[in-house]
N, CA, C and O atoms as CSV, one atom per row, in Angstrom:
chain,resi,resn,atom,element,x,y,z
A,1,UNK,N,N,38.821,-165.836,-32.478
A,1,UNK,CA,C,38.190,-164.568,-32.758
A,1,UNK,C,C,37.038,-164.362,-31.770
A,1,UNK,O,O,36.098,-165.157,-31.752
A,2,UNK,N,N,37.092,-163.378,-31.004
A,2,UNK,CA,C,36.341,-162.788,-30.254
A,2,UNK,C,C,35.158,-162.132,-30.878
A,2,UNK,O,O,35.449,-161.360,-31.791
A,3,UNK,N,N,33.460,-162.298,-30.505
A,3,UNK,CA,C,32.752,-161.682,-31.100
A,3,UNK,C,C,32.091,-160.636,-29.724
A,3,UNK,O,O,31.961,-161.016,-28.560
A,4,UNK,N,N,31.836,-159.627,-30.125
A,4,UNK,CA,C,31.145,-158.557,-29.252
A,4,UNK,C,C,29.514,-158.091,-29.349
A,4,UNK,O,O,29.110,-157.210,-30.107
A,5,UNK,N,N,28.800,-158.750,-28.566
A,5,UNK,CA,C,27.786,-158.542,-29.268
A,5,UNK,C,C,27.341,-157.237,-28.120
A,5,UNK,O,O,27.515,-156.954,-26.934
A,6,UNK,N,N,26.838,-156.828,-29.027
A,6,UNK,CA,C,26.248,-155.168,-28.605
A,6,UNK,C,C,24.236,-155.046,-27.868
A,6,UNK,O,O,23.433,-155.356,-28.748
A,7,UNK,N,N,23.725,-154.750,-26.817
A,7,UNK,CA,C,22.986,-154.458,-26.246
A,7,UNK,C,C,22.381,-153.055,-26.940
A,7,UNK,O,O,22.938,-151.978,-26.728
A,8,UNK,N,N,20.969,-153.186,-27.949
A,8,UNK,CA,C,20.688,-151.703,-28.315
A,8,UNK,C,C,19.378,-151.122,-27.132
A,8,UNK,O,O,18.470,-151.820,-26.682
A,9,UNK,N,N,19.600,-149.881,-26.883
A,9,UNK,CA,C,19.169,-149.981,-25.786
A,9,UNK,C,C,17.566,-149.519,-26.469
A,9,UNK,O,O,17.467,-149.094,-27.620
A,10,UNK,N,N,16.382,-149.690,-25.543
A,10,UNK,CA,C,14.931,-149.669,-26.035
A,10,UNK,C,C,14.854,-147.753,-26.038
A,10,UNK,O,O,15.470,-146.909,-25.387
A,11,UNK,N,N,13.865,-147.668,-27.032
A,11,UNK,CA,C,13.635,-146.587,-27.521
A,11,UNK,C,C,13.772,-144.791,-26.131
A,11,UNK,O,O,14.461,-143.773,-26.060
A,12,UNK,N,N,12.428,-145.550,-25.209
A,12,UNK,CA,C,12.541,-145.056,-23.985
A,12,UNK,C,C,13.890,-144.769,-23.305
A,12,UNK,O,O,14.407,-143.704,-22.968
A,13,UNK,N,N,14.266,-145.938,-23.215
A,13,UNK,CA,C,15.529,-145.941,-22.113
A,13,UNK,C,C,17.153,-144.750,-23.011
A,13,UNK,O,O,17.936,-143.950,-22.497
A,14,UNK,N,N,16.986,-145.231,-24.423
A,14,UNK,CA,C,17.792,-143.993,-25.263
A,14,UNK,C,C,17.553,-142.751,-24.988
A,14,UNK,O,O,18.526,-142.080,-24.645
A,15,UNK,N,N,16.006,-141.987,-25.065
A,15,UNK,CA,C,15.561,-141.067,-24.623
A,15,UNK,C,C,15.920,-140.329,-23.413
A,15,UNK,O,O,16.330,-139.175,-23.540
A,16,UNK,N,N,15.756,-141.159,-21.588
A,16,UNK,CA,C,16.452,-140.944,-21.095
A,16,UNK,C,C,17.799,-140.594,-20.691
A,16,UNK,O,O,18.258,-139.697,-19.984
A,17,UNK,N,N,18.366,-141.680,-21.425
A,17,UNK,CA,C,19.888,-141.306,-21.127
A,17,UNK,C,C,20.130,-139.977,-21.968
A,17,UNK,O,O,20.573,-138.950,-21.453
A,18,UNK,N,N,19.787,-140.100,-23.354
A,18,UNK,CA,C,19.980,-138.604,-24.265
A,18,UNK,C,C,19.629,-137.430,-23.145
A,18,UNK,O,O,20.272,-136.381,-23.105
A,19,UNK,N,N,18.812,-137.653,-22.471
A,19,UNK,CA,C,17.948,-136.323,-22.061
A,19,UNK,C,C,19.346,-135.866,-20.488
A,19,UNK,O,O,19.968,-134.856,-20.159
A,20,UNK,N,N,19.254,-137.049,-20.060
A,20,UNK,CA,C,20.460,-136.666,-18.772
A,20,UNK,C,C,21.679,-136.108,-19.713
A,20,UNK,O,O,21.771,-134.882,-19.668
A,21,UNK,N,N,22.524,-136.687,-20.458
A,21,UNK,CA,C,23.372,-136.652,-21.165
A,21,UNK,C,C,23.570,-134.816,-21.251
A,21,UNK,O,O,24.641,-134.232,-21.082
A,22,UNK,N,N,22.253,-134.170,-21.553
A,22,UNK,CA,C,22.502,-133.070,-22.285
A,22,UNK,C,C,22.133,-132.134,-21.067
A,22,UNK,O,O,22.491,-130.967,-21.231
A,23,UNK,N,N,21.608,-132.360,-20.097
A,23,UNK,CA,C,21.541,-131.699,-19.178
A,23,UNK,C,C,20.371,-131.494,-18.519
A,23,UNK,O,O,20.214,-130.997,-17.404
A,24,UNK,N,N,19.478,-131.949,-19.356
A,24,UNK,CA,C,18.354,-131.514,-18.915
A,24,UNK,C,C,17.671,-132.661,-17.240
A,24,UNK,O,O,16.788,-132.527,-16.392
A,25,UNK,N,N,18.370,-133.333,-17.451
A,25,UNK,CA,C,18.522,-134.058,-15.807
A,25,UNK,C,C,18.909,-133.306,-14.870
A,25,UNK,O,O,18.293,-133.605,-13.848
A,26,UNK,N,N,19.510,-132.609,-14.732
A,26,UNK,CA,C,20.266,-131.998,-13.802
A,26,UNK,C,C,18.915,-130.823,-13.330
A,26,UNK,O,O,18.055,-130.325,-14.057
A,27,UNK,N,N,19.159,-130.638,-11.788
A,27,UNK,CA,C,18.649,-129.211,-11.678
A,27,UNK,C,C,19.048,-127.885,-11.731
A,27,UNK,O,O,20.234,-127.610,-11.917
A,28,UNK,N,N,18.402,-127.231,-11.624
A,28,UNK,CA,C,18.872,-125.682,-12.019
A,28,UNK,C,C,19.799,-124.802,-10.752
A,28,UNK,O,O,19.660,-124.854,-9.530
A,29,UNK,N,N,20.599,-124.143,-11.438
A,29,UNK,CA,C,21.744,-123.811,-10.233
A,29,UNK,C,C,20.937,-122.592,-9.155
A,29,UNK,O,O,20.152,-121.699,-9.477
A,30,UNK,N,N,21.256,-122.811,-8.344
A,30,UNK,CA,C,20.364,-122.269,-7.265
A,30,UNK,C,C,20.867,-120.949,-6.818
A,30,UNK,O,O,20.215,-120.097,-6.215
A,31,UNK,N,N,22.187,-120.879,-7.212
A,31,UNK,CA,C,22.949,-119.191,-6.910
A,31,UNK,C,C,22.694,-118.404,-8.623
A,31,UNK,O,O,23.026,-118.863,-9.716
A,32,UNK,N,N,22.115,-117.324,-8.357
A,32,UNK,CA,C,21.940,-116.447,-9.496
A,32,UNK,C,C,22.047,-115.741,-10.383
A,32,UNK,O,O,21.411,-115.167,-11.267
A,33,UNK,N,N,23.887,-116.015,-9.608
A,33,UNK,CA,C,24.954,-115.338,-10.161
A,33,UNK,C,C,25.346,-115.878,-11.995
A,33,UNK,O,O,25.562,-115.325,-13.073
A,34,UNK,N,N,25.237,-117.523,-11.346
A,34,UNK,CA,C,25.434,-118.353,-12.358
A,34,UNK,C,C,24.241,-118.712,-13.567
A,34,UNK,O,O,24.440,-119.102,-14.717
A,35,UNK,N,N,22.935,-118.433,-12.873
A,35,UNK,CA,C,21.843,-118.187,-14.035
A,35,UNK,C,C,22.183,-116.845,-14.878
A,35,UNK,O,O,22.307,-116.817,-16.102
A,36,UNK,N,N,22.299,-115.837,-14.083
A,36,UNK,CA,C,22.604,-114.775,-15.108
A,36,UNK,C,C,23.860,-114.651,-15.665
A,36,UNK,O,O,24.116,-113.609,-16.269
A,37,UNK,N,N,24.605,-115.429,-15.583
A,37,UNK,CA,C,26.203,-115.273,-16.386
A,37,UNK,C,C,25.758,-116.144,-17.270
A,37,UNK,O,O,26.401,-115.980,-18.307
A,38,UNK,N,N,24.849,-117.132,-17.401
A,38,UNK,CA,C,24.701,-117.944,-18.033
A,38,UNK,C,C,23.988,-117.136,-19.425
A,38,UNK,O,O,24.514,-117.034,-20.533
A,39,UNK,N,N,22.333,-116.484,-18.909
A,39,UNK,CA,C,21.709,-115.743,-19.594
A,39,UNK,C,C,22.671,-114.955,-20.747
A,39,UNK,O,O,22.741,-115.091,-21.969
A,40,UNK,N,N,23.499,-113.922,-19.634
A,40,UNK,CA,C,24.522,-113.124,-20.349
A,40,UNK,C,C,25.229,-113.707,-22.127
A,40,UNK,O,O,25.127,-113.183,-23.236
A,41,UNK,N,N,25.964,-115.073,-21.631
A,41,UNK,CA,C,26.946,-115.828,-22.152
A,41,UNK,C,C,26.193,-116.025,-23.557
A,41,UNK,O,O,26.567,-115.742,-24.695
A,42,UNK,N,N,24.787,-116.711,-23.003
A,42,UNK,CA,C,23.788,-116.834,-24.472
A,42,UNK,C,C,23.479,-115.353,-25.063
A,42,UNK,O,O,23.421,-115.550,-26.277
A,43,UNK,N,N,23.320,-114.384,-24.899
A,43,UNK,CA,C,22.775,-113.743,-25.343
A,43,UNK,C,C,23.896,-112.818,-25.852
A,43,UNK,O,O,23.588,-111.835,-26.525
A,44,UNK,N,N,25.048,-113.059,-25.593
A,44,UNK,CA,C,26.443,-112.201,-25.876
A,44,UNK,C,C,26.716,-112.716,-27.210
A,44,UNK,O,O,27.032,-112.095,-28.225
A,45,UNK,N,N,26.468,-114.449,-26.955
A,45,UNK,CA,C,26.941,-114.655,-28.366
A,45,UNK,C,C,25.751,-115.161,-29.564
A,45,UNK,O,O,26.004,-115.563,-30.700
A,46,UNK,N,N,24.418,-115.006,-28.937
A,46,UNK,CA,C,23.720,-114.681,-30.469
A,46,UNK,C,C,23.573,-113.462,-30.960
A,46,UNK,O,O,22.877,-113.403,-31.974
A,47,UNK,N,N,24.264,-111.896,-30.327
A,47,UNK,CA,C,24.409,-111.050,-30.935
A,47,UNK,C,C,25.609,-111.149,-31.601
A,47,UNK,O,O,25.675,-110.480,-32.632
A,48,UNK,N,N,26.840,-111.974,-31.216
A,48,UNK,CA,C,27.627,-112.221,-32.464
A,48,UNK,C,C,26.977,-112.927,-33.530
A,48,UNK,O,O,26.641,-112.687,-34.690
A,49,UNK,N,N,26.928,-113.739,-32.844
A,49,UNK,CA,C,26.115,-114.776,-34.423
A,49,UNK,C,C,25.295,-113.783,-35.501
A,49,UNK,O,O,25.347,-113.763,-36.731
A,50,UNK,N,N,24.687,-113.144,-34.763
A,50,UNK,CA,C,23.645,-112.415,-35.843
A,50,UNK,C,C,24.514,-111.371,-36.763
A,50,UNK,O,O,24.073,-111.077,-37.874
A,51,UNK,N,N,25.795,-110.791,-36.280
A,51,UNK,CA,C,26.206,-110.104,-36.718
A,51,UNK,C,C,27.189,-110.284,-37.752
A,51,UNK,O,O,27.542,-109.417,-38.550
A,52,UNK,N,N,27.805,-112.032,-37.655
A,52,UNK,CA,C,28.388,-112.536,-38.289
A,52,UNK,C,C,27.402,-113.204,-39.374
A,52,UNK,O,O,27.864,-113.304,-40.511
A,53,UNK,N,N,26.187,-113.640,-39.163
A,53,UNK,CA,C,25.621,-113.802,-40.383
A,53,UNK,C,C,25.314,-112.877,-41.231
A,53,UNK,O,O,25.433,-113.063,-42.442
A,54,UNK,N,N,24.705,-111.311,-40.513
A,54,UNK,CA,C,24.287,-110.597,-41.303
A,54,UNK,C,C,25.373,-110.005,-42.133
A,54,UNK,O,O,24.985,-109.639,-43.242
A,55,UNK,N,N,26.712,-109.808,-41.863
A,55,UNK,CA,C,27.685,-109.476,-42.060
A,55,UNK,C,C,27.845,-110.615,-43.860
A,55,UNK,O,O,27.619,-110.499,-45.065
A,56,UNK,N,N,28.230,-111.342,-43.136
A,56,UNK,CA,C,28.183,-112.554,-44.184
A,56,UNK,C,C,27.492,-112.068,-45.365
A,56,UNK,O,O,27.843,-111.510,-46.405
A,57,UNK,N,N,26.268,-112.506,-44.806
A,57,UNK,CA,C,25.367,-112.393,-46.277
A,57,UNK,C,C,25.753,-110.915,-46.891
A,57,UNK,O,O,25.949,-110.718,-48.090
A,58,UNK,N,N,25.819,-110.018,-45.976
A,58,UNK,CA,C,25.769,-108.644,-46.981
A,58,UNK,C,C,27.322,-108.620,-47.780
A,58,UNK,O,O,27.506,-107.802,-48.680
A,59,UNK,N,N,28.480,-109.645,-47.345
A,59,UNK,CA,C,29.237,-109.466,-48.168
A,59,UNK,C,C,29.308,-110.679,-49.537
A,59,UNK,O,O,30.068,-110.755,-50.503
A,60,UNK,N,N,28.357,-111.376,-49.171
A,60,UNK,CA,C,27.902,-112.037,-50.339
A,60,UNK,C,C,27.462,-111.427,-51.739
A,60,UNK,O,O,27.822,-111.681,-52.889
A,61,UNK,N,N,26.410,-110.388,-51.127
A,61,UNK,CA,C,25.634,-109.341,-51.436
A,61,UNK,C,C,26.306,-108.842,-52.620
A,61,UNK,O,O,25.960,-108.975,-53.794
A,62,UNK,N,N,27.894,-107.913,-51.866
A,62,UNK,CA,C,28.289,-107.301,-52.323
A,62,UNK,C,C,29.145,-108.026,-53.981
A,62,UNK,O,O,29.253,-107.814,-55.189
A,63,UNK,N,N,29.640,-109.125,-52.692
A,63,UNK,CA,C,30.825,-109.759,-54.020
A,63,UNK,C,C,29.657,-110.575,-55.199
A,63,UNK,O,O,29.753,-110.471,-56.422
A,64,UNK,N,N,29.072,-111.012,-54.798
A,64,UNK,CA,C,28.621,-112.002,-55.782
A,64,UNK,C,C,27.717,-111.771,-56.914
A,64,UNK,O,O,27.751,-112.046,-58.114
A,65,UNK,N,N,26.577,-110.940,-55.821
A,65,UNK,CA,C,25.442,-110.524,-57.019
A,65,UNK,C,C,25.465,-109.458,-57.187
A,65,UNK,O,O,25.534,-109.143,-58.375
A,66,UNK,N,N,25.420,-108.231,-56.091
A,66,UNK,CA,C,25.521,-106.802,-57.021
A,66,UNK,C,C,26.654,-106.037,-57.251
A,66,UNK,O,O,26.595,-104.971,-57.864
A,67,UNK,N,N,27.758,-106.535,-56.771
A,67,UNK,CA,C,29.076,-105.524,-56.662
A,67,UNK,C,C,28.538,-103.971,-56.401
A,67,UNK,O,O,28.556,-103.122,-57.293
A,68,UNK,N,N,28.054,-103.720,-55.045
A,68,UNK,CA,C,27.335,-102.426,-54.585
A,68,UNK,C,C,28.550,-102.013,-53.272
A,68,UNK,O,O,28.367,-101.111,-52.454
A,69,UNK,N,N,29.726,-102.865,-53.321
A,69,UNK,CA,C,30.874,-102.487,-52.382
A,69,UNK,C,C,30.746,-101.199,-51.198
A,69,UNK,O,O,30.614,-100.269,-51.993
A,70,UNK,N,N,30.725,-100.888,-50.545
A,70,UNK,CA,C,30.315,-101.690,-49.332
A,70,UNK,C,C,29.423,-101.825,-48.984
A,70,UNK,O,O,29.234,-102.621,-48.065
A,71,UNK,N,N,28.155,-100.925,-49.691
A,71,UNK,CA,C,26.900,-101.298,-49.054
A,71,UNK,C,C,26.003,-102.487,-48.592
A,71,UNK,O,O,25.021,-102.231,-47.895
A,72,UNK,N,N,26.226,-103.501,-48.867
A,72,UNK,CA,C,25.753,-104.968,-48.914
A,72,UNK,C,C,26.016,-105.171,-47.666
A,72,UNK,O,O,25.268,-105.618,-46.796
A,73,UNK,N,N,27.473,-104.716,-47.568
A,73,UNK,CA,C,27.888,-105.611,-45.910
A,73,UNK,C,C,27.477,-104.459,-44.742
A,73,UNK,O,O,27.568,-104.814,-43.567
A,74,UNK,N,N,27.077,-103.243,-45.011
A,74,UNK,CA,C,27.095,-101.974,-44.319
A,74,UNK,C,C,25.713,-102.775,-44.272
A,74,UNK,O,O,25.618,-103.466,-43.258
A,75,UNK,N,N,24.990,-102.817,-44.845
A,75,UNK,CA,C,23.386,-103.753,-44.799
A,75,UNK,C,C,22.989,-104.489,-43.974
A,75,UNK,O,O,22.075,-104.434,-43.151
A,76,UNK,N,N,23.984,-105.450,-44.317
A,76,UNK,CA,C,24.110,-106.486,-43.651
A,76,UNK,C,C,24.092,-106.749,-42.300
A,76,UNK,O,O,23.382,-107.558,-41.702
A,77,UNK,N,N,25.155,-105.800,-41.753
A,77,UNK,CA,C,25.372,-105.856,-40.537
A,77,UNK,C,C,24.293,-104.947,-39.839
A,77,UNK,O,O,23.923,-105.154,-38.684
A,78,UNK,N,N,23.900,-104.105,-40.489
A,78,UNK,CA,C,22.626,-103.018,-39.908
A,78,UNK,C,C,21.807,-103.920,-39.558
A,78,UNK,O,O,21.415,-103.961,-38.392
A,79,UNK,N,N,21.300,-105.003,-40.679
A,79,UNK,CA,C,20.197,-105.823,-40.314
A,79,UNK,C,C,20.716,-106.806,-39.352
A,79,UNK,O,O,19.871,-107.263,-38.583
A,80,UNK,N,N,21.991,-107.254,-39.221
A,80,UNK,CA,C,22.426,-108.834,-38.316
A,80,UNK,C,C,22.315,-108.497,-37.092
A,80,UNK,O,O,22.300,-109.347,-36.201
A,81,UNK,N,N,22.135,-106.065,-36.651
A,81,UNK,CA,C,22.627,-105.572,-35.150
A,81,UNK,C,C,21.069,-106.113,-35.170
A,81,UNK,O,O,20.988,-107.180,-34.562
A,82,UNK,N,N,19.826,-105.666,-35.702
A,82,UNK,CA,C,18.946,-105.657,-35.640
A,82,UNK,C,C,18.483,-107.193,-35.245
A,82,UNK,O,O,17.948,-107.474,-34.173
A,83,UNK,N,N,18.691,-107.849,-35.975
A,83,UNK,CA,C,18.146,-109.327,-35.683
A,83,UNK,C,C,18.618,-109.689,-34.074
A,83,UNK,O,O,18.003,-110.351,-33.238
A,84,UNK,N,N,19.531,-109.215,-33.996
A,84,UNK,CA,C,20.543,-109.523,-32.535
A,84,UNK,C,C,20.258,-109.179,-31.762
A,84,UNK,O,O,20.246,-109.905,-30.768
A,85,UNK,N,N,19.842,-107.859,-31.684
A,85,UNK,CA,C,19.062,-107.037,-30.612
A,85,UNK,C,C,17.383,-107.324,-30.412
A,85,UNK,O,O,16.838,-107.089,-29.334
A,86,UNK,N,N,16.816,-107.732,-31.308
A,86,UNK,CA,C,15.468,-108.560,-30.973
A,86,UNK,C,C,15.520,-109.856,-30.584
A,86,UNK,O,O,14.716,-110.345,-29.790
A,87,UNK,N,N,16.656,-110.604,-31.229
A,87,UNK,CA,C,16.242,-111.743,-29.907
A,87,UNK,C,C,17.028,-112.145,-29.111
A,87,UNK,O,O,17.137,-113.319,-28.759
A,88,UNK,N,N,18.145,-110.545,-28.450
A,88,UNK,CA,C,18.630,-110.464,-27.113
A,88,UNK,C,C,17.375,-110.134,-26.078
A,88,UNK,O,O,17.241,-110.628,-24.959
A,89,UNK,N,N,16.392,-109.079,-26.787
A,89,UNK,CA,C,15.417,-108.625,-25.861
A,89,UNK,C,C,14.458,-110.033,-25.782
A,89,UNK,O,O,14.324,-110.618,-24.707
A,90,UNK,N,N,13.999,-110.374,-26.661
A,90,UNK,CA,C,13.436,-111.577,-26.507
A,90,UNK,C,C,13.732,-112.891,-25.591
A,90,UNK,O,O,12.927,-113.620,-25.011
A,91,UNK,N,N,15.093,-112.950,-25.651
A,91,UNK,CA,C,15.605,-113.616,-24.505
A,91,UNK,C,C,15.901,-113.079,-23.548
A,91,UNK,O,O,16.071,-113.967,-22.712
A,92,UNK,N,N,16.140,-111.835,-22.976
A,92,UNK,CA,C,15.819,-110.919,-21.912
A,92,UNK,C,C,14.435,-111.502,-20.949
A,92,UNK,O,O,14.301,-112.074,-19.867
A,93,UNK,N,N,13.232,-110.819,-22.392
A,93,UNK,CA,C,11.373,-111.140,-21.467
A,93,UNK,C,C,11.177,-112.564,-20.746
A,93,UNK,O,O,10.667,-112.795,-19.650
A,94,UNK,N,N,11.915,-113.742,-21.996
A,94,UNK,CA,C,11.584,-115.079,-21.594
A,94,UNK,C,C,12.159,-115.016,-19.925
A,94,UNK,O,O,11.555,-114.911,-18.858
A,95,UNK,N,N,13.373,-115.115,-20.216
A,95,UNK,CA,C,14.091,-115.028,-18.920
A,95,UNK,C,C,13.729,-114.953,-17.559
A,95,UNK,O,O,13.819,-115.786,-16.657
A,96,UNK,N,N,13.212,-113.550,-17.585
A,96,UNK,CA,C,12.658,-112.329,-16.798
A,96,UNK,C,C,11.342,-113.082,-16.193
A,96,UNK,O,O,10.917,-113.051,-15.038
A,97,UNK,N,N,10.817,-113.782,-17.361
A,97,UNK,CA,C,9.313,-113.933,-17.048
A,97,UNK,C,C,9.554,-115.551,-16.318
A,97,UNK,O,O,8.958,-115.964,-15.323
A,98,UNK,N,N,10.291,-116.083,-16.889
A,98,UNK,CA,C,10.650,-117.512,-15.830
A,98,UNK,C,C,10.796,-116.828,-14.301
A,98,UNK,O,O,10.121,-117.126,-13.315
A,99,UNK,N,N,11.792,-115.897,-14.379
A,99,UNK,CA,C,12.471,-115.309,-12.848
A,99,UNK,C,C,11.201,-115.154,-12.375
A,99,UNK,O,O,10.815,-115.845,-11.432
A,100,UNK,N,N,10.298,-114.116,-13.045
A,100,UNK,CA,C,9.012,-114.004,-12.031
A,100,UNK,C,C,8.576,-115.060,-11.587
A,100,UNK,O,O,8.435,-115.321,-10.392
A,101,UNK,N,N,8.306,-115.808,-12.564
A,101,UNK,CA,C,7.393,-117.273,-12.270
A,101,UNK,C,C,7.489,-118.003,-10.864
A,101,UNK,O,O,6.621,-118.361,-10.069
A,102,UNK,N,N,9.415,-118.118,-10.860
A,102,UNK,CA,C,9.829,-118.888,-9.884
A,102,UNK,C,C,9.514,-118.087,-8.775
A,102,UNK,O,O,9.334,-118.692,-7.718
A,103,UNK,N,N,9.388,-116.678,-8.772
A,103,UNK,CA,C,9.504,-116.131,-7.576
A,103,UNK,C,C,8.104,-116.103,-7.003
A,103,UNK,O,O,7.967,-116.008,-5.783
A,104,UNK,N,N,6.755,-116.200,-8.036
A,104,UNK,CA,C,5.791,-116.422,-7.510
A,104,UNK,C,C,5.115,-117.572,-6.602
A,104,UNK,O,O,4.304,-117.624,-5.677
A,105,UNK,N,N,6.157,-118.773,-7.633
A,105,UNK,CA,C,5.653,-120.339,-6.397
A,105,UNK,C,C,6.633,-120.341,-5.341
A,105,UNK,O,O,6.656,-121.422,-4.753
A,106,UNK,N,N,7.535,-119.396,-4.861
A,106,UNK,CA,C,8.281,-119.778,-3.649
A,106,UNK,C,C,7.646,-118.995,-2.727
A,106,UNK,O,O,7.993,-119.028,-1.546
């Protein structure tokens, strides 16, 4: 019987590797095409997300606690465009305001 003994790696050195692992090692892509498709990609789909939660809950709304058919989810989604659209713009300014940044130290 073969035993395997395992190397745990020190707290630090986990950290590192986690941190390369996820990307944050890497540098940032230098054509702009690919920062903003990127931007896009995030921000395309936390206006789904928002719309699928708000959606959600308002048909929770509807079925569970008030039976107010369709208004709950008509609600819902009013509020999920809303949530979606504030922190598309929100991730818009951040964005925007990095772009300046970089363009000021070059």
């Amino acid at each position: 019987m073969v035993l395997l003994k395992l190397r745990t790696p020190s707290g630090a050195e986990f950290c590192s590797r986690a941190l390369a692992f996820r990307g944050f090692g890497m540098p940032p892509p230098q054509d702009p095409l690919y920062a903003g498709l990127g931007q896009a990609v995030r921000i395309g789909t936390e206006l789904l997300a928002a719309l699928i939660v708000g959606g959600g809950l308002g048909w929770i709304v509807d079925t569970y606690l008030l039976g107010t058919t369709p208004w709950g989810l008509v609600m819902g989604l009013v509020f999920g465009l809303a949530a979606g659209m504030r922190n598309a713009y929100r991730s818009a300014q951040r964005w925007q305001g990095s772009s300046d940044n970089a363009n000021k130290q070059e």
